[in-house]
C-alpha positions in Angstrom: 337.7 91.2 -50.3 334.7 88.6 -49.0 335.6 85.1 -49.5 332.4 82.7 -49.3 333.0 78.7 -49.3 332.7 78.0 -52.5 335.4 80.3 -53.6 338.0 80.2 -51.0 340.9 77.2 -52.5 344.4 77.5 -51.8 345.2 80.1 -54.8 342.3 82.5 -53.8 344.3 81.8 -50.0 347.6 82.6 -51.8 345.9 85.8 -53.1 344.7 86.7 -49.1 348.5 85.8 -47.8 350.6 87.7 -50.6 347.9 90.9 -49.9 348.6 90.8 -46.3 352.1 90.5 -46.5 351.8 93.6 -48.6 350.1 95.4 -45.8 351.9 94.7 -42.7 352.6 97.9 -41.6 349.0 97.6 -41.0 349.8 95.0 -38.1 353.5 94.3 -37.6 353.5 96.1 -34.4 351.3 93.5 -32.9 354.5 91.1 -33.4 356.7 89.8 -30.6 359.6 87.3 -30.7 359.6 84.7 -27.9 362.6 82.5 -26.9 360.4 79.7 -25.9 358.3 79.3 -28.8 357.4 80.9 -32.0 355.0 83.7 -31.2 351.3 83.4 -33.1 348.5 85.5 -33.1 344.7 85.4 -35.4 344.3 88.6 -36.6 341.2 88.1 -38.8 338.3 85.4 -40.0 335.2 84.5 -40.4 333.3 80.9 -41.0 335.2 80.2 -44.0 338.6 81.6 -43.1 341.2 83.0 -41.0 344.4 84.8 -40.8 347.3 84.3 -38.7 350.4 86.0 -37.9 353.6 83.8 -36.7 357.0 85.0 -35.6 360.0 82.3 -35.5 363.8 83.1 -34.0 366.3 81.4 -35.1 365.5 77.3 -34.4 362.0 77.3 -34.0 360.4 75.3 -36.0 356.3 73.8 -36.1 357.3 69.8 -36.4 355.3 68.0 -38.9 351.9 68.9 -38.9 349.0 69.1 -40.9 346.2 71.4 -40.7 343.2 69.1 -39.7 341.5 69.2 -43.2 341.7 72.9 -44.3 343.5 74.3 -47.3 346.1 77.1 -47.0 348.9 79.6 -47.8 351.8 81.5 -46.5 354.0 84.0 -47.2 357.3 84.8 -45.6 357.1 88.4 -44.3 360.5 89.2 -43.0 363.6 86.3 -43.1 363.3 83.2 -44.5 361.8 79.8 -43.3 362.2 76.4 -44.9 359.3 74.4 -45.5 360.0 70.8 -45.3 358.0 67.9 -46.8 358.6 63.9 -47.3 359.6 64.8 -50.9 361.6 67.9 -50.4 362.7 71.2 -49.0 362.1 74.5 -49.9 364.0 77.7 -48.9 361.2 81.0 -48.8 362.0 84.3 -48.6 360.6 87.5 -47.7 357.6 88.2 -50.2 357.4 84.1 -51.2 353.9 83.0 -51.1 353.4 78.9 -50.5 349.6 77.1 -50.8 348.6 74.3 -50.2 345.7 71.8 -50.4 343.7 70.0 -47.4 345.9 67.1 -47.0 349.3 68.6 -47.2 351.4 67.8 -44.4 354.4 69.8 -43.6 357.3 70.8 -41.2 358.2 74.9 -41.3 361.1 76.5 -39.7 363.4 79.1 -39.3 367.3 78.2 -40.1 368.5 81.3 -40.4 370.7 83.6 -37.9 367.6 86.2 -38.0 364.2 85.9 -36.8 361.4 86.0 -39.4 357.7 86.7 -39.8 355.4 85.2 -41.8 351.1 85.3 -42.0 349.1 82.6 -42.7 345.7 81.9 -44.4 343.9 79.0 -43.7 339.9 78.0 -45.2 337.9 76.4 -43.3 339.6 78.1 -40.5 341.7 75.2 -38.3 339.8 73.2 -36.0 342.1 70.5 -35.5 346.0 69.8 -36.3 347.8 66.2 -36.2 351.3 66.4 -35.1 353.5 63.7 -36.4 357.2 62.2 -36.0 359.3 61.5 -38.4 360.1 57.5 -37.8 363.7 56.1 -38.8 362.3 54.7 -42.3 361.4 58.0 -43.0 357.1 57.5 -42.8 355.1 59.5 -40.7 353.4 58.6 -37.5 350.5 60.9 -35.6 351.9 62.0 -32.2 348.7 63.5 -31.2 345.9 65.6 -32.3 345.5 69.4 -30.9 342.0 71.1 -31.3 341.6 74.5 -31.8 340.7 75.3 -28.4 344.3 74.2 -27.3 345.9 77.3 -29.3 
């Protein structure tokens, strides 16, 4: 499937995750679980998106982050993750798909006893991300910003 800028919002990304997800044995054996970090990898893209494969043991977790401006989705390959917003929490599953628009701002990790595997769709594809802390009140306050080259 070509995706050209004008088509490419966060259902047609939702589409590109779930499809993916449905293909891994295509590139799960590129996969590798890290104790220091979760383990990433872009496995596909173009100018108006790209596709990434993350791997998250038990604890890891991306802070709260938002992704510079581009839309998005996920799906949960193997395990589960929890997504965590300002408004709420969400448990996801192997085969759950989550998208999301250009200003969403979120915190994903892995609470589980197992590791987990998800892919990722992003459109434009990231060039920036702000990382941001979670203050006392309960607002959020940029950390720093990380540029694609930093990845």
């Amino acid at each position: 499937m070509t995706l050209t800028t004008t088509e490419v919002g966060a259902p047609t990304l939702a589409e590109r995750a779930r499809l993916f997800a449905e293909t891994s044995d295509e590139w799960l054996h590129r996969v590798r679980l890290d104790p220091q970090g979760r383990w990433y990898e872009r496995i596909e893209g173009d100018e108006d998106y790209e596709v990434w494969i993350i791997s998250w043991l038990p604890g890891q977790s991306t802070g709260f982050h938002d992704h510079g401006g581009s839309a998005g989705a996920f799906a949960v390959v193997l395990g589960e993750l929890e997504e965590a917003t300002l408004r709420a929490e969400q448990a996801l599953s192997g085969g759950r798909v989550r998208h999301f628009g250009t200003h969403h701002i979120h915190d994903v990790r892995n609470v589980s006893a197992a590791p987990a595997v998800s892919v990722h769709v992003y459109s434009p594809p990231l060039s920036t991300m702000n990382r941001y802390d979670l203050t006392p009140e309960g607002e959020l306050t940029v950390l720093k910003t990380e540029s694609a080259e930093e990845w």
